[in-house]
N, CA, C, O and CB atoms as a CASP TS submission, in Angstrom:
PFRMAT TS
TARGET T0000
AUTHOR 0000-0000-0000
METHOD Language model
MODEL 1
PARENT N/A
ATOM      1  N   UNK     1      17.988 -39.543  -8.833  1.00  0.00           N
ATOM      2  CA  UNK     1      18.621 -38.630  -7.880  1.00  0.00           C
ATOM      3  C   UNK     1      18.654 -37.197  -8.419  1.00  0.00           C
ATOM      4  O   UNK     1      18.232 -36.349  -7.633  1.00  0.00           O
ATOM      5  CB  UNK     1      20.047 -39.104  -7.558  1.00  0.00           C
ATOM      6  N   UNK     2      19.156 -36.693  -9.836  1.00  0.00           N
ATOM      7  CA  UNK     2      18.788 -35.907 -10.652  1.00  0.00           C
ATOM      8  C   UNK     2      17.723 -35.317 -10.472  1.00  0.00           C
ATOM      9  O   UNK     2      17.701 -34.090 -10.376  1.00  0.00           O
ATOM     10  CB  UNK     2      18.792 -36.324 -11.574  1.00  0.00           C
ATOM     11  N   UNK     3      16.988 -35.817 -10.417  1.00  0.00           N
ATOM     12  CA  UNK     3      15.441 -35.624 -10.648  1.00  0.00           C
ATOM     13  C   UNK     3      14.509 -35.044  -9.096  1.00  0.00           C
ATOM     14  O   UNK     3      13.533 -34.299  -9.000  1.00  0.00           O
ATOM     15  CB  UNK     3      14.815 -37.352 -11.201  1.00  0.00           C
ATOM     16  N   UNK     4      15.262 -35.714  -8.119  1.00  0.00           N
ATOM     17  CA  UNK     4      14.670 -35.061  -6.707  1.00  0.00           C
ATOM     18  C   UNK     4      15.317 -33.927  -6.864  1.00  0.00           C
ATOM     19  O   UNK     4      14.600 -32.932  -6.964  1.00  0.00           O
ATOM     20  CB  UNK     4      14.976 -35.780  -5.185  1.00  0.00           C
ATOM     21  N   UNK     5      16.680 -33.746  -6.925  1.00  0.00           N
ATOM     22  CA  UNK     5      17.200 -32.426  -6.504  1.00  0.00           C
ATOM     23  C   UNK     5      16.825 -31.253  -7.112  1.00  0.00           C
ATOM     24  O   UNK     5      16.721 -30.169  -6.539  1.00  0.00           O
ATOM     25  CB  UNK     5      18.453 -32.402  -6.579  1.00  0.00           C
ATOM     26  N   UNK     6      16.465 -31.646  -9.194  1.00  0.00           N
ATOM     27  CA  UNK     6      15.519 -30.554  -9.677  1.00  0.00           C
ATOM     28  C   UNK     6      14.564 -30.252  -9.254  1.00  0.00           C
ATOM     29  O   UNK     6      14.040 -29.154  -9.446  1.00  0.00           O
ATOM     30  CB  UNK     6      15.144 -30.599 -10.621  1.00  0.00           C
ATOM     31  N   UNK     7      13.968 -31.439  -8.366  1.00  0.00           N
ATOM     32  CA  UNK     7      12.863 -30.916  -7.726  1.00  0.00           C
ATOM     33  C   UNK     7      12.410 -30.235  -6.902  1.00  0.00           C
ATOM     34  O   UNK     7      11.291 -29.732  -6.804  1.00  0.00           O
ATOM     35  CB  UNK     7      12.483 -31.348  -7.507  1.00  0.00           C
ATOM     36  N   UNK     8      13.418 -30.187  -6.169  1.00  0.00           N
ATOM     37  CA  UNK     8      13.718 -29.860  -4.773  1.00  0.00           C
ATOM     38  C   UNK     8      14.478 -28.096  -4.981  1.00  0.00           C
ATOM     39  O   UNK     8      14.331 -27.107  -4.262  1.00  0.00           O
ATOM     40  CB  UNK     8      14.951 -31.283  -4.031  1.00  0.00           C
ATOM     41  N   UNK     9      14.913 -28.191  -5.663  1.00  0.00           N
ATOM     42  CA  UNK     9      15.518 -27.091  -6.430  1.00  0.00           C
ATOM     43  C   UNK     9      14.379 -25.883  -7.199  1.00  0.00           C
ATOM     44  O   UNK     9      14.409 -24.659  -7.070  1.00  0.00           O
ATOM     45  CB  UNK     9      16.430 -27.899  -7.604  1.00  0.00           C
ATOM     46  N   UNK    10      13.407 -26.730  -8.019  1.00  0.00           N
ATOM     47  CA  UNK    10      12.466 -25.736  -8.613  1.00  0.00           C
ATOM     48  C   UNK    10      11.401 -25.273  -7.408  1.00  0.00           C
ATOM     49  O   UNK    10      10.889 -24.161  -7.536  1.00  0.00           O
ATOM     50  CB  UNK    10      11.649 -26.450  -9.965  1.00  0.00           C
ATOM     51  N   UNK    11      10.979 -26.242  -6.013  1.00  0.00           N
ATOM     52  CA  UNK    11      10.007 -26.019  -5.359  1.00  0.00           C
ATOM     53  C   UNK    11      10.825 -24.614  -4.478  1.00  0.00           C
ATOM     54  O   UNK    11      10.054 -23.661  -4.587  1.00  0.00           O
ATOM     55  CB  UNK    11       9.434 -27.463  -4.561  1.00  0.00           C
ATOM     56  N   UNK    12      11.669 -24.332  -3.940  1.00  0.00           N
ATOM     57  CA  UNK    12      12.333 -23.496  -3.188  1.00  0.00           C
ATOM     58  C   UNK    12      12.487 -22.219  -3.881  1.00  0.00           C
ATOM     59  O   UNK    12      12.347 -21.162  -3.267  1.00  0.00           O
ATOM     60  CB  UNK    12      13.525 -24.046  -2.806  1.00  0.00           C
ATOM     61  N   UNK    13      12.898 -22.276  -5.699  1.00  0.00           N
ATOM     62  CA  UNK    13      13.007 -21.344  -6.595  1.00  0.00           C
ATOM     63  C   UNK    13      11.200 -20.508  -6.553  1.00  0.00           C
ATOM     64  O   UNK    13      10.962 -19.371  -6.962  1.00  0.00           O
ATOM     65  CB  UNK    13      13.587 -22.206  -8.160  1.00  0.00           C
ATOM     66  N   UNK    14       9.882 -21.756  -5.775  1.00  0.00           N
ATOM     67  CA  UNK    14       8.640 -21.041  -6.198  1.00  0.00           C
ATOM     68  C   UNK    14       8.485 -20.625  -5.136  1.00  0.00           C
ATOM     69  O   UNK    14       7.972 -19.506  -5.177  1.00  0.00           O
ATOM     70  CB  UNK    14       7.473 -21.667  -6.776  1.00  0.00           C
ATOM     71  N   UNK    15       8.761 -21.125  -3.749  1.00  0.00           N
ATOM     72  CA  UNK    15       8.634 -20.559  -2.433  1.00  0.00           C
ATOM     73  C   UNK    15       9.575 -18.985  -2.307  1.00  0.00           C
ATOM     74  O   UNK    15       9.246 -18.023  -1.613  1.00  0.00           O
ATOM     75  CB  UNK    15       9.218 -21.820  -1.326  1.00  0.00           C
ATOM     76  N   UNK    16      10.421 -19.056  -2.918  1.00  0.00           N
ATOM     77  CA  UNK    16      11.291 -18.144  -2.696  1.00  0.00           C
ATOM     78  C   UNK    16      10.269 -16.690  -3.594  1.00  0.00           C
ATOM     79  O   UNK    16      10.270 -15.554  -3.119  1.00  0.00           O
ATOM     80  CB  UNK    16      13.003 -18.736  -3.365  1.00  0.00           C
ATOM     81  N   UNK    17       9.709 -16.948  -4.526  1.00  0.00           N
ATOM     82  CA  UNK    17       9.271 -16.388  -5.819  1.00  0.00           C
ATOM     83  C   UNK    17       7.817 -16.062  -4.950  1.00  0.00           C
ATOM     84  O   UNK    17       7.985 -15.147  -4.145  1.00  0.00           O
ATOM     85  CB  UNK    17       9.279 -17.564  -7.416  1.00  0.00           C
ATOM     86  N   UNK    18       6.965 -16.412  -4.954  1.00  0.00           N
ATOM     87  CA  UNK    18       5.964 -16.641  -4.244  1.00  0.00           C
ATOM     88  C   UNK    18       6.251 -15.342  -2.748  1.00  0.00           C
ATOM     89  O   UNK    18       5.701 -14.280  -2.461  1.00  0.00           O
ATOM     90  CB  UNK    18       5.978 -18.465  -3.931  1.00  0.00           C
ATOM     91  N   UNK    19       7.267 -16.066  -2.181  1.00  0.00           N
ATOM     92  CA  UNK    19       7.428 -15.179  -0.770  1.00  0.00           C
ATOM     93  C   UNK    19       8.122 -13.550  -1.162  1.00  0.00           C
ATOM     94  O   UNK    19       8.157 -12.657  -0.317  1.00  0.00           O
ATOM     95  CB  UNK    19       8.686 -16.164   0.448  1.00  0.00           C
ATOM     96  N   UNK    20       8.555 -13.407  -2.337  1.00  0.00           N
ATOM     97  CA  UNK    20       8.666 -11.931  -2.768  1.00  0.00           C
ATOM     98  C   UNK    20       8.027 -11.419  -3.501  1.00  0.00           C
ATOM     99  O   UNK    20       8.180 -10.211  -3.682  1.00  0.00           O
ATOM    100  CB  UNK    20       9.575 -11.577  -3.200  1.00  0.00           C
ATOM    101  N   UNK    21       6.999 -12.192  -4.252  1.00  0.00           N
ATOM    102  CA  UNK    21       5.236 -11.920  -4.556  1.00  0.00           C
ATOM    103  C   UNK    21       4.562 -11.352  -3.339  1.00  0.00           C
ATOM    104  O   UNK    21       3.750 -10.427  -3.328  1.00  0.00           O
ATOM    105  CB  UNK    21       4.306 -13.441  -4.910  1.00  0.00           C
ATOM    106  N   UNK    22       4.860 -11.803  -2.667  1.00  0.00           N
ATOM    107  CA  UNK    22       3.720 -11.408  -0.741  1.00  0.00           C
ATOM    108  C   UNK    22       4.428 -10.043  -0.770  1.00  0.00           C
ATOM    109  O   UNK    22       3.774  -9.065  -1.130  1.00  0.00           O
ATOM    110  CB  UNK    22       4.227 -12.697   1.439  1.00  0.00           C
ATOM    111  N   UNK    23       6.099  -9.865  -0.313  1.00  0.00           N
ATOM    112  CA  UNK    23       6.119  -9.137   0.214  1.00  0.00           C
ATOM    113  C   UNK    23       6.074  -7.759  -0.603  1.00  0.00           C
ATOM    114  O   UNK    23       6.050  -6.736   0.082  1.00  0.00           O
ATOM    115  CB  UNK    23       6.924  -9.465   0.920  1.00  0.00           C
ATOM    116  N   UNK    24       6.061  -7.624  -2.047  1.00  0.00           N
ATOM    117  CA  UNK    24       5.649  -6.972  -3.102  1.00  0.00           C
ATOM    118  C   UNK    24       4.065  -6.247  -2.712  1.00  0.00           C
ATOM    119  O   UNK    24       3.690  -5.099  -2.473  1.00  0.00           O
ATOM    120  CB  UNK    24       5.679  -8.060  -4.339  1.00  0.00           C
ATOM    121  N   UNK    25       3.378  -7.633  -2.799  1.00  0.00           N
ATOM    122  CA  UNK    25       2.202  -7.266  -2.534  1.00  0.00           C
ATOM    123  C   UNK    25       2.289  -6.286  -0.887  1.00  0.00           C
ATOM    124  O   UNK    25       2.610  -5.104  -0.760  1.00  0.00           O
ATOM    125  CB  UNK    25       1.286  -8.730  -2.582  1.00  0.00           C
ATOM    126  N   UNK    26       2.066  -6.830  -0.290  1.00  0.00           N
ATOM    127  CA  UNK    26       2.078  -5.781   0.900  1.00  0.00           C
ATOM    128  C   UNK    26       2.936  -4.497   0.877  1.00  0.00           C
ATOM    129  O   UNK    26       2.604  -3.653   1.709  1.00  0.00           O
ATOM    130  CB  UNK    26       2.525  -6.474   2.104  1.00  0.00           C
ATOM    131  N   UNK    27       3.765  -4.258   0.238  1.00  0.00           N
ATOM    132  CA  UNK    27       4.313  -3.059   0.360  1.00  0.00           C
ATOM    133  C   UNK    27       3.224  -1.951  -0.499  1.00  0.00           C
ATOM    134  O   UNK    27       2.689  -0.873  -0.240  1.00  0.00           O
ATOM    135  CB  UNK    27       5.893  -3.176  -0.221  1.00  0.00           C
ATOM    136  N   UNK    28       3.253  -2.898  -1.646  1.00  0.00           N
ATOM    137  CA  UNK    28       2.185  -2.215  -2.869  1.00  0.00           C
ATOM    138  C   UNK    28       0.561  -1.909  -1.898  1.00  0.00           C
ATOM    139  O   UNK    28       0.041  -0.878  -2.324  1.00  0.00           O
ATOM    140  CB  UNK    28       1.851  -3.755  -4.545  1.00  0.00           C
ATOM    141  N   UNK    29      -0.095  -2.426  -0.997  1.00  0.00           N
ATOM    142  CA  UNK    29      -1.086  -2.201   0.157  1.00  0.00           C
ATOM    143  C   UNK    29      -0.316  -1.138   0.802  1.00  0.00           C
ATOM    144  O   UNK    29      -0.565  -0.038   0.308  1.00  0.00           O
ATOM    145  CB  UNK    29      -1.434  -3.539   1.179  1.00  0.00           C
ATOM    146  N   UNK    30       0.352  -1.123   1.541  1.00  0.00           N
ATOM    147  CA  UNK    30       1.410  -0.054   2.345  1.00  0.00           C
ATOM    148  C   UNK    30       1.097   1.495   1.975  1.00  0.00           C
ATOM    149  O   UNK    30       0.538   2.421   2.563  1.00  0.00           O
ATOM    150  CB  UNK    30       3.137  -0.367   1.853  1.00  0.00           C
ATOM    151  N   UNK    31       1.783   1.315   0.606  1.00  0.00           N
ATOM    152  CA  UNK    31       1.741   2.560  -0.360  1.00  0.00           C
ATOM    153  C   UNK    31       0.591   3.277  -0.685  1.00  0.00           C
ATOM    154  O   UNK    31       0.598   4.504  -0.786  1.00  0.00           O
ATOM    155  CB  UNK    31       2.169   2.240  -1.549  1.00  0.00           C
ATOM    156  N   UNK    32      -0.645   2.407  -0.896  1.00  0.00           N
ATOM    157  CA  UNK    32      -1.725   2.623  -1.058  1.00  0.00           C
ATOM    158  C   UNK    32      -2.622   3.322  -0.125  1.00  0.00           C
ATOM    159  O   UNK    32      -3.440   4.190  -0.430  1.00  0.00           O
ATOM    160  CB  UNK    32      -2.037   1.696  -1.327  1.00  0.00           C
ATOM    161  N   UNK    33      -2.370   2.832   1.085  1.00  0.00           N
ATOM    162  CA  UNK    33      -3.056   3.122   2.249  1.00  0.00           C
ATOM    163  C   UNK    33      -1.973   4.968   2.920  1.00  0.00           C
ATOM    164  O   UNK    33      -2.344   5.856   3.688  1.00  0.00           O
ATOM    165  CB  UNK    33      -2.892   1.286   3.467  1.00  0.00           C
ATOM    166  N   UNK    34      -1.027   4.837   2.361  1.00  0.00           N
ATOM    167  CA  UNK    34      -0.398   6.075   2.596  1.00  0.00           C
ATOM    168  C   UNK    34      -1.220   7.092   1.991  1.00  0.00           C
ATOM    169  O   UNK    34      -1.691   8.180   2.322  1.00  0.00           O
ATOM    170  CB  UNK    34       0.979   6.119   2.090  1.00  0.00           C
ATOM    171  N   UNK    35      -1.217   6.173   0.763  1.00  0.00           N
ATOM    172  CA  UNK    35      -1.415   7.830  -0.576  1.00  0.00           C
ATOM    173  C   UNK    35      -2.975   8.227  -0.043  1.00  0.00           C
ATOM    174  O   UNK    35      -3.369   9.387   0.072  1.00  0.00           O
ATOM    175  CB  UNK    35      -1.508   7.277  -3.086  1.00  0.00           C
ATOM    176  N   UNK    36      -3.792   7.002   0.263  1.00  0.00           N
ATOM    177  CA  UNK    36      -5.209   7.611   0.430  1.00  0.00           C
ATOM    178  C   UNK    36      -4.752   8.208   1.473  1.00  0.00           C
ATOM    179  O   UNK    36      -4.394   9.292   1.011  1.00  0.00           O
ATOM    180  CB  UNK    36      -6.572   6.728   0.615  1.00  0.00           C
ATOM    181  N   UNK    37      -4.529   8.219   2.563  1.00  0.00           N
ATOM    182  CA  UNK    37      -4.158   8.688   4.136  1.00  0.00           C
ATOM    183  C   UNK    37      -4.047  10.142   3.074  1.00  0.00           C
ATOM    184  O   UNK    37      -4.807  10.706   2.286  1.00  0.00           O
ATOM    185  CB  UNK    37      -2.383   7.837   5.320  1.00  0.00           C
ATOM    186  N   UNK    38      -2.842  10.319   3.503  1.00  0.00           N
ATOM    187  CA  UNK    38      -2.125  11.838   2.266  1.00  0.00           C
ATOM    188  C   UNK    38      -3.708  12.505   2.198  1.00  0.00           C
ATOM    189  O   UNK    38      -4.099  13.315   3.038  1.00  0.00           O
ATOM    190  CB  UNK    38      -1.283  11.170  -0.080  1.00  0.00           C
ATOM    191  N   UNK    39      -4.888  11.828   0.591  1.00  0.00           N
ATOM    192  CA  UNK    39      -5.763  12.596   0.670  1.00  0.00           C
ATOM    193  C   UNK    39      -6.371  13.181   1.097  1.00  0.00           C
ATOM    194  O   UNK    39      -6.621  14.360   0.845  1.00  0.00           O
ATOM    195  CB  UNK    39      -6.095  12.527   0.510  1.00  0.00           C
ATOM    196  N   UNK    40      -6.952  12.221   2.194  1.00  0.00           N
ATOM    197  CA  UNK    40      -8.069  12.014   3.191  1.00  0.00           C
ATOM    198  C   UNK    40      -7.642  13.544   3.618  1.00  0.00           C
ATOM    199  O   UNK    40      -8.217  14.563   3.235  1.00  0.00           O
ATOM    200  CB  UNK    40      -7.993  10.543   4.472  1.00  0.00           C
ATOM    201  N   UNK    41      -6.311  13.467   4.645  1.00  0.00           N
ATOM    202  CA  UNK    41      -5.453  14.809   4.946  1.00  0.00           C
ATOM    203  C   UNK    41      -6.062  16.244   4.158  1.00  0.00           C
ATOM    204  O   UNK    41      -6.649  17.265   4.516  1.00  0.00           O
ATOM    205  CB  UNK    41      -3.770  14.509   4.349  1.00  0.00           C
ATOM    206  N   UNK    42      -5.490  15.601   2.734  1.00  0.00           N
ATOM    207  CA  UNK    42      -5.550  17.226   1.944  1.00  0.00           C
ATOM    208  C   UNK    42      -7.274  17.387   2.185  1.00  0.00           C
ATOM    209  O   UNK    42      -7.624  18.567   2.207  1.00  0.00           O
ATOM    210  CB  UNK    42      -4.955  17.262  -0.262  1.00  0.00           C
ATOM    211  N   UNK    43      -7.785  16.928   2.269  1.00  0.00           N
ATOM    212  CA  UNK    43      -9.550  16.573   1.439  1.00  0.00           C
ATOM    213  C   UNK    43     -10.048  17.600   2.878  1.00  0.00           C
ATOM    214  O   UNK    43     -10.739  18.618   2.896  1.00  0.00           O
ATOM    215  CB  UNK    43     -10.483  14.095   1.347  1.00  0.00           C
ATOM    216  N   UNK    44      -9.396  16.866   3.979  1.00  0.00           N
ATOM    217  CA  UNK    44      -9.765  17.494   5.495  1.00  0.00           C
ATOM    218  C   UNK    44      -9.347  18.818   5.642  1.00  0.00           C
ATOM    219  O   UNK    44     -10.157  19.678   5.988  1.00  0.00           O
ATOM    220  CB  UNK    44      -9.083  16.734   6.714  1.00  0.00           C
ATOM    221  N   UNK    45      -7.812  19.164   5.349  1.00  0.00           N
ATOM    222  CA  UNK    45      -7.545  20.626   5.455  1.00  0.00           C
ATOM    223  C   UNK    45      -8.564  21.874   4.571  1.00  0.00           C
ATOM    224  O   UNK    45      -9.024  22.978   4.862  1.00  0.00           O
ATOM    225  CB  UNK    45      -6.012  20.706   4.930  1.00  0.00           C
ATOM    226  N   UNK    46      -8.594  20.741   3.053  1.00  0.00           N
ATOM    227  CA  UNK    46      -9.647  22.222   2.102  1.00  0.00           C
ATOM    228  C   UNK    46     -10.659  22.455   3.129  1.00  0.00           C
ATOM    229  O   UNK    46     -10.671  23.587   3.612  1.00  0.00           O
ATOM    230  CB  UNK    46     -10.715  21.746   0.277  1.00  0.00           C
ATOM    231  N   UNK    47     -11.830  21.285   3.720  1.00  0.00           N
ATOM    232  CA  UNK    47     -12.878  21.664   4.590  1.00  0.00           C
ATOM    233  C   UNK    47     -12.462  22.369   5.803  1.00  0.00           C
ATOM    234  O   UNK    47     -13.334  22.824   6.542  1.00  0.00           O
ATOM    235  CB  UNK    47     -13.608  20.547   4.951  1.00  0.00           C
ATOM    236  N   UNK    48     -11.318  22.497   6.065  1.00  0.00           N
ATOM    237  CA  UNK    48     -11.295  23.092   7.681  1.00  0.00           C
ATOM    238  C   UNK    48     -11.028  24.734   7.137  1.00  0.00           C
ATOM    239  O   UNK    48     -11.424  25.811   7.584  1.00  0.00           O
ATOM    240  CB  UNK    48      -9.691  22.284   8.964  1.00  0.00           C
ATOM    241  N   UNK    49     -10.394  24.468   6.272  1.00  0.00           N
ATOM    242  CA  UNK    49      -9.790  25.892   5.662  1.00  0.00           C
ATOM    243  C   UNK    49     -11.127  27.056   5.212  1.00  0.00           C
ATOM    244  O   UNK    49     -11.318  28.259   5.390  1.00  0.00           O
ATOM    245  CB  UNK    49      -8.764  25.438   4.039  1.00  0.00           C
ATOM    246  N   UNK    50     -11.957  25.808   4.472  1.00  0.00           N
ATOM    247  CA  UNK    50     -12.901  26.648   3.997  1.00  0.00           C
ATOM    248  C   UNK    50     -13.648  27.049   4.942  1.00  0.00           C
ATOM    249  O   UNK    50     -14.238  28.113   4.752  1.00  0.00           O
ATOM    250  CB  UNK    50     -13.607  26.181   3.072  1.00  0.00           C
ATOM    251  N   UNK    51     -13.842  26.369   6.169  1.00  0.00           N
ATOM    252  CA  UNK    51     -15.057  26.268   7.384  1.00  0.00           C
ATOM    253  C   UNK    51     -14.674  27.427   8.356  1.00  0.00           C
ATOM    254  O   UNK    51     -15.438  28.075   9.070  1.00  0.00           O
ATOM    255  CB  UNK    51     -15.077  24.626   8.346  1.00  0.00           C
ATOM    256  N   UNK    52     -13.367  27.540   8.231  1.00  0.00           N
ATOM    257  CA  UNK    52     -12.740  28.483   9.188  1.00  0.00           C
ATOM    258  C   UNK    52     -12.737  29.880   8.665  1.00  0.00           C
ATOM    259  O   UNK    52     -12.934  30.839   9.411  1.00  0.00           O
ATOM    260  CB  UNK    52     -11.318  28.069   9.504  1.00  0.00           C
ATOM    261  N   UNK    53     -12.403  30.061   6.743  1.00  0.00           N
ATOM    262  CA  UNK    53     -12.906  31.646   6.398  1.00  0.00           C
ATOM    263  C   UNK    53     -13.798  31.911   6.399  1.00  0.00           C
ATOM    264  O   UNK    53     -14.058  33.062   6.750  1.00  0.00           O
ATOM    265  CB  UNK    53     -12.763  32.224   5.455  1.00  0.00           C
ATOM    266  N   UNK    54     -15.117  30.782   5.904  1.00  0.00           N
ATOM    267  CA  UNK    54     -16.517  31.436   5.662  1.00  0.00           C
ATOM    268  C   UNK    54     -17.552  31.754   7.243  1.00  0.00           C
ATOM    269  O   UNK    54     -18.570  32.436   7.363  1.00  0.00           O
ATOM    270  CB  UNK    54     -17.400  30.200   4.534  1.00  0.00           C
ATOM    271  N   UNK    55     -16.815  30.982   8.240  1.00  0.00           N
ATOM    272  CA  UNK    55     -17.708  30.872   9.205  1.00  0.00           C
ATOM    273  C   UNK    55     -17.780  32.916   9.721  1.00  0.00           C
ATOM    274  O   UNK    55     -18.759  33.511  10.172  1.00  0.00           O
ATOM    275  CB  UNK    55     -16.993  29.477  10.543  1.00  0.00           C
ATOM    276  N   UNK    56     -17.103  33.194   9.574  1.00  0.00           N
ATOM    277  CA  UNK    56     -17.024  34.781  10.178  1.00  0.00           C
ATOM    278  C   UNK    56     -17.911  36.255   8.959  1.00  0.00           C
ATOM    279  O   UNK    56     -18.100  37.471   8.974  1.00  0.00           O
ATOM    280  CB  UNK    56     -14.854  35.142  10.292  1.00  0.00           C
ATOM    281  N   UNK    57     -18.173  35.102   8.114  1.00  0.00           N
ATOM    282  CA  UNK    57     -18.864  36.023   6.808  1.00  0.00           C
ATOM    283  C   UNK    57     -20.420  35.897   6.768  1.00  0.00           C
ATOM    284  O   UNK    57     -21.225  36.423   5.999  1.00  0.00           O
ATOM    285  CB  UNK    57     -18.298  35.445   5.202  1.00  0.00           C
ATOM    286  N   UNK    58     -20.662  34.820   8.099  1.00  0.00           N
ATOM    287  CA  UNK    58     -21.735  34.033   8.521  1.00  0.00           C
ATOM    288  C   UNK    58     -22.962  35.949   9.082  1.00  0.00           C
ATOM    289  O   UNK    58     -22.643  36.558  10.103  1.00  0.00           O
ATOM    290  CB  UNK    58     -20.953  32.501  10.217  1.00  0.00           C
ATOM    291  N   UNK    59     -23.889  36.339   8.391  1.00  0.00           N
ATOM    292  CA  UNK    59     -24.770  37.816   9.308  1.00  0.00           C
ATOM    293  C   UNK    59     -25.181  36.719  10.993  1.00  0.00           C
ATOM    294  O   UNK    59     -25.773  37.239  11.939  1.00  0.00           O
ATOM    295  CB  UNK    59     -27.083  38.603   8.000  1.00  0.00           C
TER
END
C-alpha cells in the first residue's frame, strides 16, 4: 500500500515537473520570438532611415 502511494506520489511530482518544463519552455520560445521581432524592427528602421536620406542625394 506504501508502495502504490509512493508511486502514485512520485508519478504526479514528474507530471507536475514535466508540465512546468513545457511551460518554461514556451515562454523561453515567447521571448525569443519577441527579441528577434525587436530586431527584425531595428534592422527595418536602419534601411528605411538610410533609404529615405540617401534617396534625395540620388543626381
Amino acid at each position: 500500500m506504501v508502495n502504490q502511494l509512493l508511486t502514485a506520489a512520485m508519478v504526479h511530482v514528474f507530471a507536475l515537473a514535466g508540465f512546468l518544463a513545457g511551460i518554461a519552455t514556451l515562454w523561453a520560445i515567447s521571448r525569443a520570438c519577441r527579441a528577434a521581432r525587436a530586431g527584425l524592427r531595428w534592422c527595418w528602421r536602419q534601411i528605411t532611415q538610410h533609404h529615405s536620406t540617401t534617396i534625395g542625394d540620388l543626381p
